[in-house]
N, C-alpha and C positions, 0 to 999 in steps of 0.2 A: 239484546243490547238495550241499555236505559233509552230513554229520548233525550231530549233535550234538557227536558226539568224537570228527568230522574237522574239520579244517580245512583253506582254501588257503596253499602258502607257496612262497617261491621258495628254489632250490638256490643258495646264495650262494659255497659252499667245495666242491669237490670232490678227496679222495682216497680211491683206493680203494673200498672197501666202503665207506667211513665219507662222510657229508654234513654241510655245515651247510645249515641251513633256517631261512629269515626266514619267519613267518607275514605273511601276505599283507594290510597293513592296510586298512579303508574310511577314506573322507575324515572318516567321524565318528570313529573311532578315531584316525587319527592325529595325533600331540600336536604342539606347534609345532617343536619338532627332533627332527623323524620321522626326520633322517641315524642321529643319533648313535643314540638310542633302538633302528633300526631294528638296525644294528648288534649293539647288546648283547641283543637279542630272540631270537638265534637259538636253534636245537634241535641236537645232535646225533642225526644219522637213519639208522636202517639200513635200507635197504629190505627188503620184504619178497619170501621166496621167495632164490632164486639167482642169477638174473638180477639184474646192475648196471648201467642202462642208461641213466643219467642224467648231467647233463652243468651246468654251470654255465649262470644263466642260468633254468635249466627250471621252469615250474609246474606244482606237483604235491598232491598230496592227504594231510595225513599224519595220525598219530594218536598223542596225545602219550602216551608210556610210563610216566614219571615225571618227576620232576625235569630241567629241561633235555633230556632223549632227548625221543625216539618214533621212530615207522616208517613209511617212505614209502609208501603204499599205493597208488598211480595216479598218471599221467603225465598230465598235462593237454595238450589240443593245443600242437603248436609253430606259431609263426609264422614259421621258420627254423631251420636247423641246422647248426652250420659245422663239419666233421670233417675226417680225413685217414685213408689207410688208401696201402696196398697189396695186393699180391696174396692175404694172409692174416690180416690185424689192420684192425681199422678203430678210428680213439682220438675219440673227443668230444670237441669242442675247448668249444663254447657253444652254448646258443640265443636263439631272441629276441629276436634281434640287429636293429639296423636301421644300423649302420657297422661295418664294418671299420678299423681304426686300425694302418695300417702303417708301424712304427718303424725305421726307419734313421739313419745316422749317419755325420760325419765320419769319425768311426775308433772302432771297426778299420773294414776293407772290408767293403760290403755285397754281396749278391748279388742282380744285378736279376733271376735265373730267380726267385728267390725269390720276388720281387715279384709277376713277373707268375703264381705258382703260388696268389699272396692272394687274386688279383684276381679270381683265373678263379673262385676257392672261392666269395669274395664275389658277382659275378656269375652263378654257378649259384642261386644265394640270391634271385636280388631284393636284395640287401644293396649298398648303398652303400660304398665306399671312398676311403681319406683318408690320405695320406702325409705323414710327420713326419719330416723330417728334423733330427735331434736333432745337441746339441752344436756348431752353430753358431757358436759364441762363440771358433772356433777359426778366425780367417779364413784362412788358408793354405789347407787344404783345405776350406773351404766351398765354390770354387770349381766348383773339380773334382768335389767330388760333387754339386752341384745339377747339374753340367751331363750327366751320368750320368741323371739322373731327367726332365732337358725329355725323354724320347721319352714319359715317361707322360704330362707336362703339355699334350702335345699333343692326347693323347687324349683331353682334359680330366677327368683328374683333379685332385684339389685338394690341393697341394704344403703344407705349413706349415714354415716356418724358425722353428726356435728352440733355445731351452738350457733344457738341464729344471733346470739348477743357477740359474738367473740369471734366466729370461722362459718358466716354465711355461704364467705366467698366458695368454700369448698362443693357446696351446691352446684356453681355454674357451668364447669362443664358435662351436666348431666342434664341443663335447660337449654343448651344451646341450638336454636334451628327446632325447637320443638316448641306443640303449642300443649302448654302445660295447664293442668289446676291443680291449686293444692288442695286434699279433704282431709278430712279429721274431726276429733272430735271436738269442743269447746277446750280452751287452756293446753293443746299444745305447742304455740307458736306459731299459728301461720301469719297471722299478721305481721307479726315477727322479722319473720324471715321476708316475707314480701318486701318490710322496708327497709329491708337490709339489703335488701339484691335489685331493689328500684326505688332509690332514695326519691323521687317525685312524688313515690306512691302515696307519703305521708301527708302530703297537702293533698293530694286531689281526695282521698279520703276526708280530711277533717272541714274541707269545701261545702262535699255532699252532708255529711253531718249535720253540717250547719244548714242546709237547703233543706233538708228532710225531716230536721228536729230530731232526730235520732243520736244515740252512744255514738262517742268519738273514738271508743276504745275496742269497741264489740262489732265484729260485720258482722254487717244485718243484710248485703247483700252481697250479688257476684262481680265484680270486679275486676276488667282487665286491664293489664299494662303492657304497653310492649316492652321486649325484650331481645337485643339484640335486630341484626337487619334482616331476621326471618320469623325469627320466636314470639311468640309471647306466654304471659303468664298468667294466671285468672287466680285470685285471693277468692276463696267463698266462705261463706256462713260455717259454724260450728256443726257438726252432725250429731244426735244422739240416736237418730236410727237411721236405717237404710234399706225402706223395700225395695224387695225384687219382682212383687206381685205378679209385673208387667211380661216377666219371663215366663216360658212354657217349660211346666215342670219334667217334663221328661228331655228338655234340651241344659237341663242345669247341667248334670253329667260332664258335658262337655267342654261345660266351664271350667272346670276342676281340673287343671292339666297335669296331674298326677294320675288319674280315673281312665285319660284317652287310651294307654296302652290295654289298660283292660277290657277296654269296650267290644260286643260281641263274643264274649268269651264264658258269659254265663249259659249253663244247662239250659234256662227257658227264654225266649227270643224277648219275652215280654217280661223278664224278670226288675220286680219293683228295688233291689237291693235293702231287703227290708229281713228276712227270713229264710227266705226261699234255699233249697239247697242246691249245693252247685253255682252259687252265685259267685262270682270271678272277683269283685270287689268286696267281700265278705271275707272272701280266703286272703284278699292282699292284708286287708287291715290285721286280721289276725297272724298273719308272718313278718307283719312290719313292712313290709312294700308300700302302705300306706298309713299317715300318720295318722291315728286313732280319732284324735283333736279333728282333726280335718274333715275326716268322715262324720264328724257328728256336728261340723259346721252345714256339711253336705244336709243330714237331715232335719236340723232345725229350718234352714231356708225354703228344703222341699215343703215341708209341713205347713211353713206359711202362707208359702201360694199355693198347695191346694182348699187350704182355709179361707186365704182372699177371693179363689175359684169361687166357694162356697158360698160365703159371703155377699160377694156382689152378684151372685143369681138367685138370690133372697132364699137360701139352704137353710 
């Protein structure tokens, strides 16, 4: 338990060195618009020591300085972590997550590696995922790009259509009592749709903007809002790639929850699913049990981290 002059709060903003921190309310404390209140309650937080190792999302232990500061002084356990890295950087994306919220769009084009590199992050999580496809309200290519996404709906993921300009609301009961982020790539609306489903979100955005000198138009960071009296929601940065470096390539597999029914079922115990004959995931994709796309998401990701492997043991 904190002392005295700590207390619990959650990481709500994260850049840099620099934090926002919502102190962590009890049911007695908090008032009847705990949203908005919570919001304006935050601290500016440096952590302390050198080490920045905190992430949107995260509960942690701080101790107030003066006026609006203080310093972060402990990490409280995660209940998940969603990150990305390669052979040399690894970046915090959130934690404490219990969905993934994956934003695509009529236009521009999306990228389904992309997708399936959410899924696998989410999936290594225990974390739930949820595809949006945004900007609907454009019928011509709505078509074409939902028909691009049935290989996930197969898998049974959970598709949502909508326009974050015109029918956000159709979103909300799929964020309720969950703590969501939304990713994607640059220009499919998240921003979007954040200010569409937490009209606040617009000013405390163009605040920070203004505090940081940065785009008023472009997250440049992760952002959370609450959302509902359990949920909340995290708006983050554009993605144009997404390692997996940080995962062990022979637990990828598993990620793939199309691949679990086959697993164990190849001729050699140590089969790489590269070749080899007899290989149980070789024979699905060629009978169609497994979707062709998918398996070769599978291998481009494998190939990365063992290259990242590679790489950062100076190979």
């Amino acid at each position: 338990m904190p002392s005295s002059t700590h207390q619990h709060g959650r990481v709500t903003a994260a850049f840099g060195r620099h934090y926002e921190v919502a102190p962590l309310l009890t049911d007695a404390d908090a008032p009847e618009s705990s949203e908005v209140d919570w919001l304006g309650a935050t601290l500016k937080c440096y952590p302390r020591g050198k080490r920045s190792v905190f992430a949107c999302g995260d509960e942690v232990e701080i101790e107030a300085t003066g006026s609006g500061q203080g310093v972060i002084t402990r990490l409280l356990p995660r209940k998940s972590l969603l990150w990305r890295s390669d052979a040399f950087r690894e970046k915090l994306i959130a934690s404490n997550l219990t969905q993934v919220v994956i934003v695509v769009a009529t236009e521009p084009g999306f990228s389904d590696l992309l997708i399936s590199r959410c899924i696998v992050a989410a999936e290594s999580q225990d974390i739930k995922s949820l595809i949006v496809l945004n900007k609907a309200d454009l019928p011509d290519k709505l078509t074409p790009a939902a028909r691009r996404l049935e290989v996930f709906a197969r898998l049974g993921y959970r598709i949502v259509e909508c326009s974050a300009r015109e029918n956000a609301a159709a979103l909300r009961p799929y964020l309720a009592d969950e703590r969501s982020i939304l990713v994607g790539q640059s220009g499919m609306g998240k921003s979007t749709l954040t200010n569409a489903l937490v009209p606040q979100a617009k000013a405390a955005t163009r605040e920070i903007s203004e505090a940081l000198d940065t785009g008023k138009h472009t997250t440049t960071f992760a952002r959370l809002y609450p959302l509902g009296a359990n949920g909340w929601l995290i708006d983050s940065p554009g993605l144009q790639a997404f390692g997996l470096a940080h995962l062990a390539g022979e637990d990828l597999v598993e990620h793939f929850i199309e691949f679990r029914p086959f697993q164990g079922q190849c001729r050699f115990r140590d089969c790489q699913h590269e070749s080899e004959p007899g290989c149980a995931l070789l024979a699905a994709v060629a009978d169609g049990r497994i979707d062709r796309s998918r398996f070769e998401h599978y291998r481009l990701i494998k190939s990365e981290i063992q290259s990242a492997k590679k790489q950062s043991q100076g190979w």
